[in-house]
C-alpha positions in Angstrom: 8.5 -9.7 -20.1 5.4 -7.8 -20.9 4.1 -10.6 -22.8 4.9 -13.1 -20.0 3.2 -10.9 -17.8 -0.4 -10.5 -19.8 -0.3 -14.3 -20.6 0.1 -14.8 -17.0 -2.7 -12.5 -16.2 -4.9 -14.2 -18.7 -3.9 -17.5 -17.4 -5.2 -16.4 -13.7 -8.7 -14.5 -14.8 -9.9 -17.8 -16.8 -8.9 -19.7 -14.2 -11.0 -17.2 -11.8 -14.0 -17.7 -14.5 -13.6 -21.2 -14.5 -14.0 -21.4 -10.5 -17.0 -19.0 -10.5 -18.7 -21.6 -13.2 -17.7 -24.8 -11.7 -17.8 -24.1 -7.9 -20.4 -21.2 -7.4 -21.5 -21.7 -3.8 -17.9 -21.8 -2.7 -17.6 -18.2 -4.5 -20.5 -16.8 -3.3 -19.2 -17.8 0.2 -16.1 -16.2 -0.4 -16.9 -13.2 -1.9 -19.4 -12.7 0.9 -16.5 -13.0 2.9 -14.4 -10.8 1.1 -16.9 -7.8 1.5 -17.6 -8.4 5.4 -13.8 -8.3 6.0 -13.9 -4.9 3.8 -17.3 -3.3 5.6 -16.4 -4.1 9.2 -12.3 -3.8 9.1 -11.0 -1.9 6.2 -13.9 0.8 6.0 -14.3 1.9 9.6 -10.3 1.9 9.4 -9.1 3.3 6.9 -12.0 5.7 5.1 -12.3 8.3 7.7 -8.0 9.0 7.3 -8.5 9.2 3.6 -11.5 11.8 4.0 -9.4 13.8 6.2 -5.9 13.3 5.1 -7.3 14.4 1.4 -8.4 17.2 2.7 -6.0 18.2 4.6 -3.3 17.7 1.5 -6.5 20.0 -0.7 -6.6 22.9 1.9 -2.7 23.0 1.8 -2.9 22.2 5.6 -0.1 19.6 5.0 2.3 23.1 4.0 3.0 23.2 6.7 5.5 20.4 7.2 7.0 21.3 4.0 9.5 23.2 5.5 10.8 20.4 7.8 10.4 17.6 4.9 11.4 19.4 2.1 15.3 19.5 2.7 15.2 15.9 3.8 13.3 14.9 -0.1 16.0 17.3 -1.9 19.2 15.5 0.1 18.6 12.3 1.5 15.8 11.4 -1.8 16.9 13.5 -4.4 13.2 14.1 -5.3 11.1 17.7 -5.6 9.4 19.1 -2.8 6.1 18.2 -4.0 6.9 14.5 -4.1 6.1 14.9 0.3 2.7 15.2 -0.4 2.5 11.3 -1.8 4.8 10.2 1.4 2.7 11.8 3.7 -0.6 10.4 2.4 1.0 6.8 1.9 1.8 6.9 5.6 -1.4 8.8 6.6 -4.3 7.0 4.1 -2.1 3.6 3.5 -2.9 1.2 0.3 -2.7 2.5 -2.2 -3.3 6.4 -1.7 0.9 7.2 -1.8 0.7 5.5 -5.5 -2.3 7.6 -6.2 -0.8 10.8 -5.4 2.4 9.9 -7.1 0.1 9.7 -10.6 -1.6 13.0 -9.7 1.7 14.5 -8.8 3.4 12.7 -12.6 0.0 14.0 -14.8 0.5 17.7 -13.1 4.1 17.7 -14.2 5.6 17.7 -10.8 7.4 14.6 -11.4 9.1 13.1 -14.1 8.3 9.2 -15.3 11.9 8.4 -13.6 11.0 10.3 -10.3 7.9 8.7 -9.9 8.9 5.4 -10.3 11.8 6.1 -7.7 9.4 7.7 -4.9 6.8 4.7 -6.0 9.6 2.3 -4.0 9.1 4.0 -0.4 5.9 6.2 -0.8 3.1 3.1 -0.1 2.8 2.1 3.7 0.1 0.2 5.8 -1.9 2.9 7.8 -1.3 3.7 11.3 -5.0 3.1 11.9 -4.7 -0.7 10.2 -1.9 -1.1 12.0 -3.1 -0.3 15.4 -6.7 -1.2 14.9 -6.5 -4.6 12.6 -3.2 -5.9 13.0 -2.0 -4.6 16.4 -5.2 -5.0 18.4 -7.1 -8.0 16.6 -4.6 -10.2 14.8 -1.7 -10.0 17.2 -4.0 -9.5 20.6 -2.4 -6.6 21.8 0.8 -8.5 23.0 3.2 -6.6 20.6 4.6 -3.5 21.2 3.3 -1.0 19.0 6.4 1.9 19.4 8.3 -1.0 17.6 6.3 -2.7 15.0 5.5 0.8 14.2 9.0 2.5 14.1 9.7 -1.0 12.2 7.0 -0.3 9.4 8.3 3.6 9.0 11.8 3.8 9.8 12.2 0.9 7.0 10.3 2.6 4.1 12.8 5.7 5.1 15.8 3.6 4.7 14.7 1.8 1.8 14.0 5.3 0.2 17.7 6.5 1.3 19.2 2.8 -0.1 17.1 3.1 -3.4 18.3 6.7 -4.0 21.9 5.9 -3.6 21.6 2.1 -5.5 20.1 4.1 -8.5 22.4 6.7 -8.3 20.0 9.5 -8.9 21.1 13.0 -9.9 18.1 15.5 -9.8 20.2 18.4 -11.3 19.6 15.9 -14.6 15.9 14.9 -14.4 13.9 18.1 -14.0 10.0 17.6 -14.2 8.2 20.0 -16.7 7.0 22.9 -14.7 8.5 23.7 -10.9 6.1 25.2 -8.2 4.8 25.2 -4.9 2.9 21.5 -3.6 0.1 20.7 -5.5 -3.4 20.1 -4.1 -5.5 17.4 -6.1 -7.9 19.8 -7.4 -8.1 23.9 -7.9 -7.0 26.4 -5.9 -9.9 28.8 -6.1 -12.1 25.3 -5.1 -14.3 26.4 -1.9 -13.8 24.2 1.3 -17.3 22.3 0.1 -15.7 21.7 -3.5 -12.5 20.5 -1.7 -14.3 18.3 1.1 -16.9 16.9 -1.7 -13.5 16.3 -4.1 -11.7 14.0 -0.9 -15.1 12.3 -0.4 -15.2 11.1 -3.8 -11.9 10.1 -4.3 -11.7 8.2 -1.3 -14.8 6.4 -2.2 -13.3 5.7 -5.2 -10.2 4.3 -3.8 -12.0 2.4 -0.7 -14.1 1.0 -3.5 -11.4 -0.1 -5.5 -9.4 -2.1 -2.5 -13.0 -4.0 -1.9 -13.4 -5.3 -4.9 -10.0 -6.5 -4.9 -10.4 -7.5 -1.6 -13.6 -9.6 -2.9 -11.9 -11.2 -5.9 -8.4 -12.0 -4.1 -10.8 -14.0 -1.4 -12.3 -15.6 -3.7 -9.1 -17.2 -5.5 -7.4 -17.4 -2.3 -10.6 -19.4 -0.8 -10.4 -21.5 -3.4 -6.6 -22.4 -3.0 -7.1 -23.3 0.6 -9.9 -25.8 -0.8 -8.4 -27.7 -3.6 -5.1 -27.2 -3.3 -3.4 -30.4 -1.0 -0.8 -27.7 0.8 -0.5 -27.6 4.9 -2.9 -24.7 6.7 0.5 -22.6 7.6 2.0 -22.5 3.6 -1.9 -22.0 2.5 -1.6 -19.2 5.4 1.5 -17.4 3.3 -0.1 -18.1 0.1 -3.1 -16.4 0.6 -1.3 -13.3 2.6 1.2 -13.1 -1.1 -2.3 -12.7 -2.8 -4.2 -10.7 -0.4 -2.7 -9.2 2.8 -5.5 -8.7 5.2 -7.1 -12.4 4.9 -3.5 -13.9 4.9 -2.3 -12.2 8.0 -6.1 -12.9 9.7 -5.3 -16.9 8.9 -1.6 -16.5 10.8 -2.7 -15.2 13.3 -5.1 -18.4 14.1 -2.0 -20.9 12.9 0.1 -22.3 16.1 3.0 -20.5 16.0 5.0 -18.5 18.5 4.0 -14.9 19.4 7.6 -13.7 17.5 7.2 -16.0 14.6 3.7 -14.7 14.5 4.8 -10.9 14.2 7.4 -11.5 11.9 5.2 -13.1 9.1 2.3 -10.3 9.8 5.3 -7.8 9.3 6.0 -8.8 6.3 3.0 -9.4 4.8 1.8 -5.9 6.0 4.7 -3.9 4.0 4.9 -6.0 0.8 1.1 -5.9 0.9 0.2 -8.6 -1.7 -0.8 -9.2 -5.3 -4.1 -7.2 -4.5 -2.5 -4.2 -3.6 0.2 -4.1 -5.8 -3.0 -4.3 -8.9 -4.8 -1.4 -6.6 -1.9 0.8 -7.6 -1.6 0.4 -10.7 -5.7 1.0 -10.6 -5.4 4.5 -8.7 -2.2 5.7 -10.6 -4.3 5.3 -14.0 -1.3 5.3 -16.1 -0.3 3.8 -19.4 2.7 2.2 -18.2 2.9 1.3 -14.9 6.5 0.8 -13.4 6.0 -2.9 -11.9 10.1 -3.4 -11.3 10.5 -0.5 -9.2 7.1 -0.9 -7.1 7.9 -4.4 -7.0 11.5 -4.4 -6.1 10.7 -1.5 -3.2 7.9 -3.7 -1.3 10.7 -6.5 -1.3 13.2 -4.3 0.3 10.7 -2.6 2.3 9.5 -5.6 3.7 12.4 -7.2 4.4 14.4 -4.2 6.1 10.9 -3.9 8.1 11.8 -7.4 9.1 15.3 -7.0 10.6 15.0 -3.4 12.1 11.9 -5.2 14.4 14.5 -8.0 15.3 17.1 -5.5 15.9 14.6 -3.4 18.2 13.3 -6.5 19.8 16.2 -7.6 21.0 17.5 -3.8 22.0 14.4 -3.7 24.6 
């Protein structure tokens, strides 16, 4: 398998070198493309949440909570009661802060390899901000209600957290991380508030910088499908939404389909999030082995329990 996979990644980057040699005008388009859809959608969106959600996890302000969420991760998750901290920034921050957490959270020794994996499957979400502002408000026109799609997006991650627990049979009285303890921030605790706010500053220009290059590259391959490939607008739609999320939901929203069919796809494509997200987290976790099954196998069943809770709610109202 791990062979099959670098071939496969080898396979895809000459290929990528090979289009930037033979078509270069269509890549510089692209690529151009890429980085607007970055500086005026995903930047304005989502870098001000991860500024302020990492500092609010480095202050200890997210504390807090842990007495309301810390029974539910020890029962319902079977995980530690530092493993809320990567939950509430993958809901808070969105691609691919959850994952980045979950590696500070493994190379502290709050988790062990198997925990981490298993909180991997339910800890990365879309961003209420992308949701509302990009996908919500632009792509879908404001003619979907938000309660739903919303309660869709979370309520699912929660039940495939619950599902992948109980599937897995996980007993945390036999997988203990190294060392126990209260949360942990993402840098000191004698830090300052400056040393804190400069420390979210820089890791979330680290991480915003990350998803824009792969943002850049994905539209560049994906750009290129849509030219030389002979496949229909709607199935070049999905394709480019399986490599990268953001153009592939921006191209169904402009395909003629109904309002429903419309929200369903953009649904799904928001939770499983793409090729490009999935290689974000294994960027921002920074680990030697990266557990592709589990993160894999959670955005499917994420995605598709996102999918039937919105036509259960859709109906219900």
């Amino acid at each position: 398998m791990k062979h099959t996979t670098a071939w496969i990644s080898k396979l895809c980057l000459l290929l990528l070198f090979g289009l930037l040699l033979t078509h270069p005008k269509q890549s510089a388009f692209y690529a151009a493309a890429g980085l607007t859809t970055w500086y005026t959608s995903i930047v304005p969106v989502l870098l001000p949440s991860m500024i302020v959600s990492g500092l609010l996890i480095r202050t200890r302000a997210c504390n807090l909570l842990h007495p309301l969420l810390a029974p539910i991760f020890r029962k319902l998750f079977r995980l530690p009661d530092a493993a809320a901290d990567a939950f509430l920034v993958g809901i808070l921050c969105g691609y691919p802060s959850g994952a980045a957490v979950t590696g500070e959270l493994l190379r502290q020794n709050k988790l062990t390899n198997t925990q981490a994996a298993h909180l991997l499957q339910f800890c990365n979400y879309p961003s209420p901000m992308f949701l509302t502002g990009l996908i919500l408000s632009t792509a879908l026109k404001g003619q979907v209600s938000a309660p739903i799609f919303l309660l869709s997006v979370y309520l699912s991650g929660i039940c495939t957290g619950i599902l992948t627990t109980y599937i897995r049979k996980c007993h945390p009285e036999n997988d203990h991380p190294k060392t126990e303890g209260a949360s942990p921030t993402l840098c000191g605790n004698t830090d300052t508030f400056f040393q804190k706010l400069e420390a979210s500053l820089m890791t979330a220009a680290r991480t915003i910088l990350i998803v824009g290059l792969y943002l850049m590259l994905f539209r560049i391959f994906s750009g290129m499908a849509m030219e030389l490939l002979p496949l229909p607008p709607f199935l070049l739609a999905l394709l480019t939404g399986l490599l990268e999320m953001t153009s592939g939901i921006m191209l169904l929203a402009k395909q003629p389909l109904s309002l429903y069919a419309q929200s369903i796809l953009i649904l799904f494509l928001s939770v499983f999030g793409g090729i490009s997200t999935w290689l974000q987290a294994v960027s921002v976790m920074d680990l030697p082995q990266f557990p592709t099954g589990h993160y894999l196998t959670g955005r499917l069943l994420h995605s598709t329990l996102a999918v039937l809770l919105f036509l259960l709610l859709s109906r219900l109202s």
